[in-house]
C-alpha positions in Angstrom: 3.3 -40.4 -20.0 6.6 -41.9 -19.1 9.7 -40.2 -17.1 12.0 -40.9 -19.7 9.9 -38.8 -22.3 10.8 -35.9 -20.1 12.3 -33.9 -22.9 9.3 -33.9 -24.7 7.3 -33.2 -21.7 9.5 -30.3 -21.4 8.7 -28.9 -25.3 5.2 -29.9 -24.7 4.9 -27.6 -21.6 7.0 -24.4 -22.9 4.5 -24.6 -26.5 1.5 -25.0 -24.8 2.6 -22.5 -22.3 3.6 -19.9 -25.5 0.6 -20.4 -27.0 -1.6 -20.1 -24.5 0.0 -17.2 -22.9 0.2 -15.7 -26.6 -4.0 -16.0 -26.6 -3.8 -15.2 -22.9 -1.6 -11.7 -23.6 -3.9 -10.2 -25.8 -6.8 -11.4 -24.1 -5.3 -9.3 -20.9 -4.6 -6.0 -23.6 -7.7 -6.0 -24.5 -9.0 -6.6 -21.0 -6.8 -3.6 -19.8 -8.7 -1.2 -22.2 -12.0 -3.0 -20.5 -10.6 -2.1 -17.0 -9.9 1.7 -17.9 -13.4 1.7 -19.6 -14.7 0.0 -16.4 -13.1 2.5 -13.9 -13.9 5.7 -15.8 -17.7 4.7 -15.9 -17.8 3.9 -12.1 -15.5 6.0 -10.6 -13.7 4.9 -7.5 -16.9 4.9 -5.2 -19.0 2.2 -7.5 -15.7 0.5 -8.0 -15.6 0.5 -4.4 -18.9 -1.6 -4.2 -17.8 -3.5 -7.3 -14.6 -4.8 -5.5 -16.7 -5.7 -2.7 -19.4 -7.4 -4.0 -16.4 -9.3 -6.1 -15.1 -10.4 -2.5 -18.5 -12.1 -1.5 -18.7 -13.6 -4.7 -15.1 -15.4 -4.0 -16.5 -16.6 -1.0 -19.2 -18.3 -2.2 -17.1 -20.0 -4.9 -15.5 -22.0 -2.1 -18.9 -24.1 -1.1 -18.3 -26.9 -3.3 -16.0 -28.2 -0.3 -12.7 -28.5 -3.2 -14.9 -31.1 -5.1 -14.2 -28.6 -8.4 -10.3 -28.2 -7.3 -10.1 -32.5 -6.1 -11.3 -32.8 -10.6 -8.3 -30.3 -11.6 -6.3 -33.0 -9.9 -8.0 -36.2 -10.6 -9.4 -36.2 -13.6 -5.4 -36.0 -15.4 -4.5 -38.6 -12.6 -6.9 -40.9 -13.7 -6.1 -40.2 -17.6 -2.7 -40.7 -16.4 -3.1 -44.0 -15.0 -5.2 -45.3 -18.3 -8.5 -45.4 -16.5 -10.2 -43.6 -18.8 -13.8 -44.4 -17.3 -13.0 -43.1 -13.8 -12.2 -39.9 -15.7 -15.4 -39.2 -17.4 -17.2 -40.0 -14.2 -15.4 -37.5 -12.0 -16.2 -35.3 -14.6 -20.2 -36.3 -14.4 -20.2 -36.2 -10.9 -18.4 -33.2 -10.7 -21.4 -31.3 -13.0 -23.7 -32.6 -10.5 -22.6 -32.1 -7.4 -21.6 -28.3 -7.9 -24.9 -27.9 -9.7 -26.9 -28.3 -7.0 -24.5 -27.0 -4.4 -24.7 -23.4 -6.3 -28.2 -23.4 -6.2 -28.4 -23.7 -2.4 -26.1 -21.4 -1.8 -27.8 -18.9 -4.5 -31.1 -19.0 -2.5 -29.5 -18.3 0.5 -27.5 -14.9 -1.1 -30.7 -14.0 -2.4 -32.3 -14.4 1.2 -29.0 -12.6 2.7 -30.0 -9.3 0.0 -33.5 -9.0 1.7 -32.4 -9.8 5.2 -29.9 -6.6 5.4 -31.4 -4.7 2.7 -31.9 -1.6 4.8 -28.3 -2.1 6.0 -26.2 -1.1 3.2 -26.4 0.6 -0.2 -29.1 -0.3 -3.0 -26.5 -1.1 -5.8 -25.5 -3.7 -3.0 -28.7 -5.4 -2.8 -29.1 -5.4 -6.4 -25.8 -6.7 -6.9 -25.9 -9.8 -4.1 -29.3 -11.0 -6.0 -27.7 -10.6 -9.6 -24.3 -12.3 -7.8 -27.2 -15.2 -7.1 -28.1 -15.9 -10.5 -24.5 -15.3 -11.3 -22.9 -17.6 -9.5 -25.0 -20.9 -11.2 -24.3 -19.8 -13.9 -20.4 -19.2 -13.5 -20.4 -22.5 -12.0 -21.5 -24.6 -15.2 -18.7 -22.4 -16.9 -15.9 -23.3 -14.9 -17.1 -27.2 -15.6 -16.1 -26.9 -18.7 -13.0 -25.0 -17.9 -12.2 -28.1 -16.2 -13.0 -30.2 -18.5 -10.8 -28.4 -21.2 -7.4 -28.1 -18.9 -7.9 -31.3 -17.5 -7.9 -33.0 -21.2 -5.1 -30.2 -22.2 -7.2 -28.5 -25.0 -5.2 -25.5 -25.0 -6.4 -24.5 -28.1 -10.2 -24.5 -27.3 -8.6 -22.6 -24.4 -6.8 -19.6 -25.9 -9.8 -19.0 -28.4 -12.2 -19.2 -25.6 -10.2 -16.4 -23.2 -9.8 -14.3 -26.9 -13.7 -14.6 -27.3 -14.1 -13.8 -23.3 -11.8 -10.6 -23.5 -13.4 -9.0 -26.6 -17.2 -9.8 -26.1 -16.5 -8.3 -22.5 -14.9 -5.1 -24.0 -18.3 -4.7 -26.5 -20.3 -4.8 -23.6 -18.9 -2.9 -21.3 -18.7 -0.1 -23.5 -22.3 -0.3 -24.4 -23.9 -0.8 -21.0 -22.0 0.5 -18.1 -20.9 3.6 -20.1 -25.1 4.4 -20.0 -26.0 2.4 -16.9 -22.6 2.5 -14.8 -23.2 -0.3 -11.9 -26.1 -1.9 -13.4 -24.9 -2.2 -17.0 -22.1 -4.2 -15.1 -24.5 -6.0 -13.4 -26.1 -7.3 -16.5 -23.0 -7.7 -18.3 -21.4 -10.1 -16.2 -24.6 -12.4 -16.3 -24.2 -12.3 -20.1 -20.9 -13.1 -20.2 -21.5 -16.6 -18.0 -23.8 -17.7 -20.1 -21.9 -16.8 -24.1 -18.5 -17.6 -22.7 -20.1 -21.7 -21.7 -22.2 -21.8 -25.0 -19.1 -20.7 -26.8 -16.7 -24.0 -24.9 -19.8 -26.2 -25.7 -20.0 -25.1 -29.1 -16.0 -25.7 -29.5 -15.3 -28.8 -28.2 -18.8 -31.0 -27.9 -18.4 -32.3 -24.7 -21.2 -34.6 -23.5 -21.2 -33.2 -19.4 -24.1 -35.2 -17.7 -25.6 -35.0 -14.6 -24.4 -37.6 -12.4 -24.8 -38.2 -8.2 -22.1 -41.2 -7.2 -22.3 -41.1 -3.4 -18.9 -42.9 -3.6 -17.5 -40.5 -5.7 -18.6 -37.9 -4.3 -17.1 -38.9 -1.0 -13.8 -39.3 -2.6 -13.6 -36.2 -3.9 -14.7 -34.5 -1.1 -12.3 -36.2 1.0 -9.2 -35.1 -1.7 -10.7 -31.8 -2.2 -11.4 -30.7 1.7 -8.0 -30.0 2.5 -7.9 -27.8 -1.3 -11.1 -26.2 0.2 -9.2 -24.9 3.3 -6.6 -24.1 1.5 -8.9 -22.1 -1.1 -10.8 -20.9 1.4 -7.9 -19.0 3.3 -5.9 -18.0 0.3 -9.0 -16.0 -0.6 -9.6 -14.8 2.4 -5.6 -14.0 2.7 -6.0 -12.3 -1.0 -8.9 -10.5 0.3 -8.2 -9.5 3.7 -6.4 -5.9 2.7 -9.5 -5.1 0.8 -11.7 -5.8 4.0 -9.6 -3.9 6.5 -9.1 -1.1 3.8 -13.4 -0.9 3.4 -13.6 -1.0 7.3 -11.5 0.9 8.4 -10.4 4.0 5.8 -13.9 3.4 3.3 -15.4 2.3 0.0 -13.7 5.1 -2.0 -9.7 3.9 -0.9 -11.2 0.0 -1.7 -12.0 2.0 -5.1 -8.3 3.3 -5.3 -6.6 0.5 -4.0 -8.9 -1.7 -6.7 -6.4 0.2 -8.9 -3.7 -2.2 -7.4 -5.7 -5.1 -8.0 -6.4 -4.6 -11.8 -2.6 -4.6 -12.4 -1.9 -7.7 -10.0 -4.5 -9.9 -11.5 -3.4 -9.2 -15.0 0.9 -10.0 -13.8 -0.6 -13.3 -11.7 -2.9 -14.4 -15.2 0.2 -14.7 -17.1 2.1 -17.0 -14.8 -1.2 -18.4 -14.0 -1.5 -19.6 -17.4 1.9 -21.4 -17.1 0.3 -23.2 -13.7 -3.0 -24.2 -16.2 -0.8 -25.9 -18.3 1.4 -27.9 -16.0 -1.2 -29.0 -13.5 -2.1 -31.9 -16.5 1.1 -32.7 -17.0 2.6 -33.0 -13.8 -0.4 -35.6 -12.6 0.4 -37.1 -15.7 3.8 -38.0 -14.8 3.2 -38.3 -11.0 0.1 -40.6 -11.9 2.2 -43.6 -14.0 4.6 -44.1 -10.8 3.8 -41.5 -8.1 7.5 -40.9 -7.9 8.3 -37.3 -6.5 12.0 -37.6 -8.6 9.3 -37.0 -11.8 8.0 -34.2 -10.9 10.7 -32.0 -9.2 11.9 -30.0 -12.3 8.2 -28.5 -11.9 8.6 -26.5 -9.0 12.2 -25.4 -9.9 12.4 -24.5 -13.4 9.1 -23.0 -13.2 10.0 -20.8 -10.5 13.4 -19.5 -12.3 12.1 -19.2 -15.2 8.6 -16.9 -14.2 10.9 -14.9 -11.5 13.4 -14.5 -14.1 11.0 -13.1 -17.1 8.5 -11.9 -15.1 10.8 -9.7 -12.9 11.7 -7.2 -15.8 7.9 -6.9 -16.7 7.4 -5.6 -13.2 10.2 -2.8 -14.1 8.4 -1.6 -17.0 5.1 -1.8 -15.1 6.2 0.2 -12.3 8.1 2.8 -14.2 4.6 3.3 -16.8 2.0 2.9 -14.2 2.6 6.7 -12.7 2.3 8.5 -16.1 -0.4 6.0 -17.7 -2.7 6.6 -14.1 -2.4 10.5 -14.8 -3.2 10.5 -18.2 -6.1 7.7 -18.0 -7.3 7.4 -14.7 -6.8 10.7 -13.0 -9.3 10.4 -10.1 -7.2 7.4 -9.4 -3.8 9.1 -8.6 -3.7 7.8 -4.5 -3.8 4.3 -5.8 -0.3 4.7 -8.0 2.1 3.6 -4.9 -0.3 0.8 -4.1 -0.2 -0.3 -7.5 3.9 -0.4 -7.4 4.4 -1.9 -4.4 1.8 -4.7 -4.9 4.2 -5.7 -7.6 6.4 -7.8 -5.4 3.2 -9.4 -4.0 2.6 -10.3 -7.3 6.0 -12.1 -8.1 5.9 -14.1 -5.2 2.2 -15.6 -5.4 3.5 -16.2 -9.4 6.5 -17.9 -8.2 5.5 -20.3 -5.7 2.0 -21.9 -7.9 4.1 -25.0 -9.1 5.4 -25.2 -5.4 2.0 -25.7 -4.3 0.6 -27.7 -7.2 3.6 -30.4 -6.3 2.6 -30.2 -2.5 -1.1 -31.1 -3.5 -0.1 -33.5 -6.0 2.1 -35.7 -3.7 -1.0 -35.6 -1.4 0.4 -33.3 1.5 -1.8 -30.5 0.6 -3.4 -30.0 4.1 0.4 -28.9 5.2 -0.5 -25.8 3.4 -3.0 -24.7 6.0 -0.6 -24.0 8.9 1.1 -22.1 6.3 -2.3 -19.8 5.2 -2.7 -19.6 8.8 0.2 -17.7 9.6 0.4 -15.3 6.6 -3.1 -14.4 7.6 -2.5 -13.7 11.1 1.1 -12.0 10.0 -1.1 -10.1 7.3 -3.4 -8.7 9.5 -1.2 -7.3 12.0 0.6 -5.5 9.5 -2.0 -3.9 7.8 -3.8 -2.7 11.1 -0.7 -1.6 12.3 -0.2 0.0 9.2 -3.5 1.8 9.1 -3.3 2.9 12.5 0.2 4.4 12.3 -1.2 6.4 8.9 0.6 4.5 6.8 -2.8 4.1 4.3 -3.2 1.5 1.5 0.5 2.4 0.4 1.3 0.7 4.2 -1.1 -1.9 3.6 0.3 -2.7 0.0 3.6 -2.9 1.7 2.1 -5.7 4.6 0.2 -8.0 1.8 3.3 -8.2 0.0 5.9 -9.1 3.0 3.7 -11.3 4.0 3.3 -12.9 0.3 7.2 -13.3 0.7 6.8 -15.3 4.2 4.1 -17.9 2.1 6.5 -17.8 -1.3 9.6 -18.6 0.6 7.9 -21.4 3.0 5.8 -23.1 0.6 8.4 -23.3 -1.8 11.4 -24.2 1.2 8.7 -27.3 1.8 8.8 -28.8 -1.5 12.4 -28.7 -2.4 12.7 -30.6 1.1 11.1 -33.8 -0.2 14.1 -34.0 -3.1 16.9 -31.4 -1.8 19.3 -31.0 0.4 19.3 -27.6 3.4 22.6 -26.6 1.4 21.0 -27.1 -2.5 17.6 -25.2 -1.3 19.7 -22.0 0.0 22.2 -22.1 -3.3 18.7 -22.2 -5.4 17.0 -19.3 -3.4 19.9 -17.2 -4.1 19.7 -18.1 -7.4 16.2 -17.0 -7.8 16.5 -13.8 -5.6 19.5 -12.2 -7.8 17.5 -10.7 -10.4 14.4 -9.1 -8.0 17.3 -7.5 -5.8 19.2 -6.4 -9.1 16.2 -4.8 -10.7 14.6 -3.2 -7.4 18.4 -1.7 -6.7 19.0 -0.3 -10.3 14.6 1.5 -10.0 16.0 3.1 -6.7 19.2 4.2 -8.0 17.1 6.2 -11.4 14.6 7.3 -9.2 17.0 9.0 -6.5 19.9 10.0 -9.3 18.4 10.2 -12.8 16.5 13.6 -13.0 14.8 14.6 -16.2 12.3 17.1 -16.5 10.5 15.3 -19.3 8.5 13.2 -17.7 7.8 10.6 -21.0 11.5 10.9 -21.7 12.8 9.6 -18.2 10.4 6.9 -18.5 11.9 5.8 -21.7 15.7 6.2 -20.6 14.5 4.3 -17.4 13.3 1.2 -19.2 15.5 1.0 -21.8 18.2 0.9 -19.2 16.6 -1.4 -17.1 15.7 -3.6 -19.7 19.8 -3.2 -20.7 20.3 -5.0 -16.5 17.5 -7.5 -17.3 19.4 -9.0 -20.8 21.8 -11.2 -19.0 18.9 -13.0 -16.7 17.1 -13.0 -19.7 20.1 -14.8 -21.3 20.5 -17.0 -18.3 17.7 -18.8 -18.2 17.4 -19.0 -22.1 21.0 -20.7 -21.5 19.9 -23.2 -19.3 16.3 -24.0 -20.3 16.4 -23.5 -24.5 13.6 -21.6 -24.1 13.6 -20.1 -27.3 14.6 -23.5 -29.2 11.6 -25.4 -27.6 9.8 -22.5 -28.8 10.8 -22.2 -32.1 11.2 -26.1 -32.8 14.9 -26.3 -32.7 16.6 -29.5 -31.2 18.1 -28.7 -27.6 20.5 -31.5 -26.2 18.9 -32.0 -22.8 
């Protein structure tokens, strides 16, 4: 796809973007009635388990040594370059490889369950052996997912998160509501296996089994720096869930899960913008592997999700207190957590395109110094935080300082190959103006605007809040045409 087609580049990624995020949105509605469902059934001590058994899963995801993240990348490079051959191969290879990596490393969760199965809880065994058959299964899933962002198949996409979302709801309120922990256990097994037969079913794709020592090699060789990378982002989005567990108990991981429910839904909707750009910016990087091509990804996309996604976060944060009393009362403690993790949040939202241009221009092992210190930074907070009696709420607090530290470097690093010292500190300004706006105007009603109806304040909060947020809103309308591209109207550009 050529530079100069950038206006329709543009309209291409705000339409996929909408409709995907339209299937994506409801998808995440219905998932939220799935995660109250979820919660009530387990209650925070099985939750507890739940979340940890969900961190040991995310571990093992990260064996295929970035072969599965090297394909996100290659696979539209190569389509971008016309070499349509090299594409389907990568794609074979790929299936393979990750095949055959995720049954080793199955039989070797499986051995870890009977190792230390006096050691820790039942449900825990249970769950690592049912994580075992899991993960294959999981694994021939996200092939396909692959496979359908790579060749930008939104649609296939947005049905198959719709069919995800409300098969998931079914079951969970069939089986955990009777078997609580193992109802989920066998739920999530079912799940792996309808949501691939429903992608194979949709779009026909003819994945073989395929070995190429020589691709193989090549991937690996992309993908090991991604698989650092992964590997410490997981462990850096992980970390406050570990400390938490060893040091305060499974019943605050259960609380501060409370936190992570509302996170991953805020970080799925700009994460559906990243799934639809990653194609198109290899695209254009691909036909000349000039960075001037790719530049407007990292910052338009970061103005424009910090821009709408910041006045989300106000109405989020002013619901979450009276929808966690009235839904999820045993899950009261977590209600700060899940505020302040809001700004963590924004800032791993902001800085995805910032990242996918590092990786893309082939400096993605620079990332790793980068992990390396918000991890170390992250964990000194939080054990300071713990130790002082500062709790989860002080943990919240330290994951999402030191999200700002990786948000602000990572993105400081890839304006720096296309702007000037002067141009990057203009642009963070920018970008900062409406958090600092919106966080100001919270304080200010929750210190000054006292009304004893607790629905009614929420509702005079927001609708003033929302009242600050129009003229950002109207900004970056302004400048982008957001609702034009959306709508089909021409733009000048």
């Amino acid at each position: 796809m050529s530079a100069t087609n950038a206006p329709d580049i543009k309209k291409k990624i705000i339409t996929d973007t909408v409709k995907f995020s339209g299937g994506y949105g409801l998808s995440q509605v219905i998932g939220f009635f799935t995660a109250i469902l979820q919660r009530r059934f387990l209650g925070p001590y099985y939750m507890g388990i739940w979340s940890m058994l969900k961190v040991v899963q995310s571990y093992f995801d990260y064996l295929c040594l970035g072969v599965d993240s090297a394909a996100a990348y290659k696979i539209p490079f190569y389509r971008g370059k016309g070499d349509q051959g090299s594409s389907e191969e990568t794609l074979d290879v790929v299936f393979g490889f990750i095949l055959l990596v995720s049954v080793l490393s199955s039989l070797c969760l499986i051995a870890a369950a009977f190792i230390f199965r006096n050691s820790y809880p039942i449900e825990i065994t249970v769950g690592l052996i049912v994580l075992a058959i899991y993960i294959i299964l999981a694994r021939i899933y996200g092939v396909y997912l692959i496979a359908i962002r790579a060749y930008k198949n939104i649609s296939v996409l947005t049905r198959s998160v719709l069919f995800d979302a409300v098969f998931n709801l079914i079951l969970v309120a069939i089986f955990v509501g009777r078997y609580q922990i193992y109802g989920l256990f066998a739920v999530i097994s079912v799940m792996a296996v309808a949501n691939t037969l429903f992608i194979h079913f949709q779009t026909g794709y003819n994945i073989r089994f395929k070995i190429r020592y020589e691709r193989v090699k090549e991937l690996v060789a992309y993908g090991l720096p991604l698989f650092l990378y992964s590997f410490m982002g997981c462990t850096l989005r992980s970390i406050d869930r570990i400390m938490v567990a060893n040091m305060m108990g499974m019943t605050y991981v259960g609380f501060y899960s409370l936190a992570n429910m509302t996170t991953n839904y805020v970080q799925g909707i700009s994460n559906s913008f990243g799934i639809v750009t990653i194609p198109h910016m290899q695209d254009c990087y691909g036909e000349k592997e000039n960075v001037d091509n790719i530049k407007k990804f990292v910052t338009a996309s970061a103005e424009i999700i910090t821009y709408l996604l910041v006045p989300l976060l106000g109405l989020i944060y002013l619901a979450s207190p009276l929808l966690i009393k009235t839904l999820l009362p045993k899950y009261v403690p977590g209600i700060a957590v899940m505020q302040i993790l809001l700004l963590d949040s924004l800032f791993s939202s902001a800085c995805v395109q910032s990242q996918q241009f590092i990786v893309t221009i082939g400096k993605q092992i620079k990332l790793l110094p980068v992990f390396i210190l918000t991890l170390v930074l992250n964990i000194v907070l939080n054990y300071a935080a713990i130790r002082t009696g500062y709790g989860i709420a002080g943990v919240a607090l330290s994951t999402s300082i030191s999200s700002f530290f990786y948000f602000a470097v990572v993105t400081i690093y890839a304006m720096r190959y296309f702007a000037s010292v002067g141009y990057i500190a203009r642009f963070f300004g920018v970008l900062m103006m409406p958090v600092i706006c919106i966080i100001f105007v919270l304080f200010l009603l929750g210190k000054f605007l006292i009304i004893s109806d607790q629905w009614y304040k929420f509702f005079v909060d927001s609708l003033i809040m929302m009242l600050v947020s129009l003229p950002f809103i109207w900004t970056i309308n302004k400048k982008y045409g957001l609702i034009e591209h959306i709508f089909g109207k021409k733009k000048t550009v």
